[in-house]
Each structure stands twice: as C-alpha cells, then as structure tokens.
LORO-950474 format. One record per residue (C-alpha): x, y, z; residue in one letter. Coordinates in steps of 0.25 Angstrom, whole numbers, plus 5000, padded with zeros to 4 digits. Example, Ala and Ser with C-alpha at 12.3 -4.5 7.8 and 13.67 -1.06 7.14 Angstrom:
2
504949825031A 505549965029S 
END
This chain:
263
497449035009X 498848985003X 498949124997X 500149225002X 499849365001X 501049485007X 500349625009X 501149745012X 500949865022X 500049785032X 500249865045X 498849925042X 497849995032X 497749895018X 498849795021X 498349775036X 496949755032X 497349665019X 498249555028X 497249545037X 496049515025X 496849415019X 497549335031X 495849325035X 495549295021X 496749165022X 497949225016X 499249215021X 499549355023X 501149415023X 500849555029X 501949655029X 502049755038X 503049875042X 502649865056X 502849775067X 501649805074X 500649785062X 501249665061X 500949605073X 499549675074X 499249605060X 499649465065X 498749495076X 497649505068X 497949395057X 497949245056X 499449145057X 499349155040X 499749315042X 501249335041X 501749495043X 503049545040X 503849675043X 504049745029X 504449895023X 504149895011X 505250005008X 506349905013X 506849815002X 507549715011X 506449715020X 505549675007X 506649555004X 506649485015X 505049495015X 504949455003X 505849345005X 505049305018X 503849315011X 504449215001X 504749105012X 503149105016X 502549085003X 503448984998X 502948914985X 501648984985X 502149124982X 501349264985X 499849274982X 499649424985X 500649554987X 499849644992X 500849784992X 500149885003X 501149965010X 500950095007X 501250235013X 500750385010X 501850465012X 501750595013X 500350665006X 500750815001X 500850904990X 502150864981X 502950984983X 502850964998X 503550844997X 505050784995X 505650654988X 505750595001X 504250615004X 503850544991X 504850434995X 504250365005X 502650304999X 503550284986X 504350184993X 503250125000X 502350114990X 502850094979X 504450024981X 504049954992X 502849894985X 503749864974X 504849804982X 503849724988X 503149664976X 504449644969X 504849564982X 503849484981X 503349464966X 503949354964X 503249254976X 501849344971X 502449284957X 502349144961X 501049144967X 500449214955X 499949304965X 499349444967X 499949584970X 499049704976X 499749834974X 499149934986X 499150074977X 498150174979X 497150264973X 498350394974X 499050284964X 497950344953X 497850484959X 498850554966X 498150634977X 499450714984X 500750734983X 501650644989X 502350484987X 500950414989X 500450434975X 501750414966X 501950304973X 500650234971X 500650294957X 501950184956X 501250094963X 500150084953X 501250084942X 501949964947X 500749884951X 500349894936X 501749864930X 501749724940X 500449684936X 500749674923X 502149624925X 501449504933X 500349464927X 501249364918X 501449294932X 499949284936X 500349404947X 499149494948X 499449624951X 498449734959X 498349864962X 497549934974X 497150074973X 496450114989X 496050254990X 496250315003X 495950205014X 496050235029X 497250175032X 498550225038X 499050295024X 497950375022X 498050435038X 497650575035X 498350615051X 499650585045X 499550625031X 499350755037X 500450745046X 501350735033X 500750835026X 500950935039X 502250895042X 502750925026X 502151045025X 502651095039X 504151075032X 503851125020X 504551275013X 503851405017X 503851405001X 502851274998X 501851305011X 501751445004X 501351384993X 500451294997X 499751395009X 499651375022X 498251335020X 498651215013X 499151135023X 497951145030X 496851125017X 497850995014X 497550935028X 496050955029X 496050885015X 496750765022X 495950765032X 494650775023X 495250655014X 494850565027X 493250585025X 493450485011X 494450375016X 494150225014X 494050165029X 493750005023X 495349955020X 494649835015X 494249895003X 495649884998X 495949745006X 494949694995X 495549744983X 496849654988X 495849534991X 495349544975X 496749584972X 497149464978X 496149344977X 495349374965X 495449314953X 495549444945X 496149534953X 496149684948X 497249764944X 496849894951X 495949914963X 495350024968X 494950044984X 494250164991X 493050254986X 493850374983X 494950264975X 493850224965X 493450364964X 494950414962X 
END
C-alpha cells in the first residue's frame, strides 16, 4: 500500500484498465494521460490515492518536469513500478506506400518516448529497487505489415533486454509484455482502414498499377476479417503487469492473447 507505481498511456485500452486494477488493489497509482478529459473520467472512477498527470511522451520538457513532479510525491520511498504503455499504430501499409514521415510517428511514440520516460525516471525506480514493465507486442517478434508499428516495437524489444541486464546489478527487474491484437483503441480496424484508403487514394498511377485495383479492396476485407480473432478480455495483459509487478520472480518476457502464444 506504500508502493508508487507511474503508468503511461492511460486514457483507455491497457493503461486505462491497469490504473484502475491496482488503485483497487491499494496502490498508489500516478496515471499519465494526454487527455484532459480521460483524466478527469479516470478520477471519477478511482479512489483519493489516484494522482493523474497531463503527459506527451514525445515532448521532452513535458517528460522533465513530470518526472520531477513525480520526484516530489514519492520522496524517500522512490518508484516501485514504471509501467511504459503509450503506444500508437501509425499507419498499417505496404512499405513502398509509405514515406519517412509516416514511419516517424509510432517510432517516436514507441520507442523515444518510452526511453525518454524511463531514463526520466530510472533513477527513483533505482532507489526503490523496483520493477519496469516494457508494453511491446507480439508484431515485436513478427512483423505482420509495413509501416513504423513493428521497427519500432522490434527496438522496443532491443532496449528492454539491454535495460534488463544493465539493472539487474541494482536489484531493478525488468519486463516485457508482448499482447497480440487486444480490442482497444489501436487495433480499431474502422480507422486503420481510413489510413490505408486515404494513402492509397494519393498514391502514383505507377504504384496502384502495380499493385491492381483489386488490391485495395482484398486488403480491406482482410482487415476487416482480422476482427473475427481479437482478444476482448484487456485483463488478460493487466495480469501479466500484476506478476510483473508484485511477484517474487517476475518473468522476463510475457506473452498475452491466443493468436500471441500462437505467433
């Protein structure tokens, strides 16, 4: 109940569902969210332990001073758990589609901004002898489409095991999480396809030829078939982050989701 545990990316899906498990579970929950409005829907729903604070994990100054505020509330006692969550899927589409700039976007989210975050705060984390959960994914193992998603969570996967054993001389254990695909807002397949539609209505006469026009349409069904095996249950991940974070042996690598133990 003395424990401090910070989680990333709680506006909804994994994070949302995690700060409201462990604040009931006696905690004392930092949740950070990019949103006003989630934040006040999340202390709504939570007890007087759960703090929320505004954060973009892509903005360094914004990672600072949070980490500095974060400082101030733990005090002596340091961080138990760092629980790095946000995440976004950028744009899902064959790599010749695409440009730098689409690549840029889940490769800052993912994987800088989890690293700012961490490197923030490793040092409280440090002093508690703590725990760090790493959210990666099962397309961190298999890359299933073109795009920034996967590199980034390939990186993610490289980092996490680099930490871990750079921390474990300080007592830190590190995690990973690898979900396969959940039903959260990521894996929405009505805006996925959006993207999709939109990059390949701007796309050269050249490539579409290529491709067909009857590609555009085989690619869409496809998504929309990929609904049919989607976890619903977030809490199958929720619990990974509980053994990650209370047991005794945490686990260096966990895997959620049917089709993620398949992969």
């Amino acid at each position: 109940t003395d424990k401090y545990i910070f989680i990333t990316g709680c506006d909804t899906g994994f994070g949302n569902l995690a700060a409201r498990t462990f604040d009931k579970k006696g905690f004392r929950v930092i949740a950070a969210c990019l949103t006003e409005s989630e934040s006040t829907a999340l202390k709504a729903e939570t007890s007087e332990r759960l703090h929320t604070v505004l954060l973009d994990v892509t903005d360094p100054e914004n990672v600072k001073r949070t980490a500095q505020w974060v400082k101030n509330q733990v005090g002596e006692k340091g961080l138990w758990g760092l629980i790095n969550n946000a995440g976004v899927l950028g744009v899902l589409a064959p790599t010749d589609w695409l440009t730098v700039e689409d690549y840029r976007e889940p490769i800052e989210v993912n994987l800088f901004g989890l690293i700012n975050v961490t490197l923030n705060l490793l040092p409280l984390v440090k002093k508690a002898q703590g725990r760090i959960i790493n959210i990666s994914s099962i397309g961190g193992r298999l890359a299933f489409s073109g795009g920034g998603y996967n590199p980034s969570k390939y990186a993610v996967e490289g980092f996490n095991d680099s930490l871990r054993r750079d921390m474990k001389a300080f007592g830190v254990h590190v995690s990973c999480i690898e979900p396969g695909l959940f039903k959260t807002g990521l894996s929405d397949p009505i805006k996925a396809t959006e993207k999709k539609l939109a990059i390949w209505k701007h796309l050269s006469p050249d490539i579409k030829q290529q491709y067909g026009e009857g590609y555009i349409q085989k690619s869409l069904d496809k998504l929309k078939g990929t609904t049919s095996f989607v976890n619903v249950d977030l809490s199958l991940v929720v619990e990974c982050m509980d053994h990650a974070l209370t047991s005794l042996f945490p686990k260096t690598h966990y895997v959620a989701g049917r089709d993620a133990k398949a992969f």
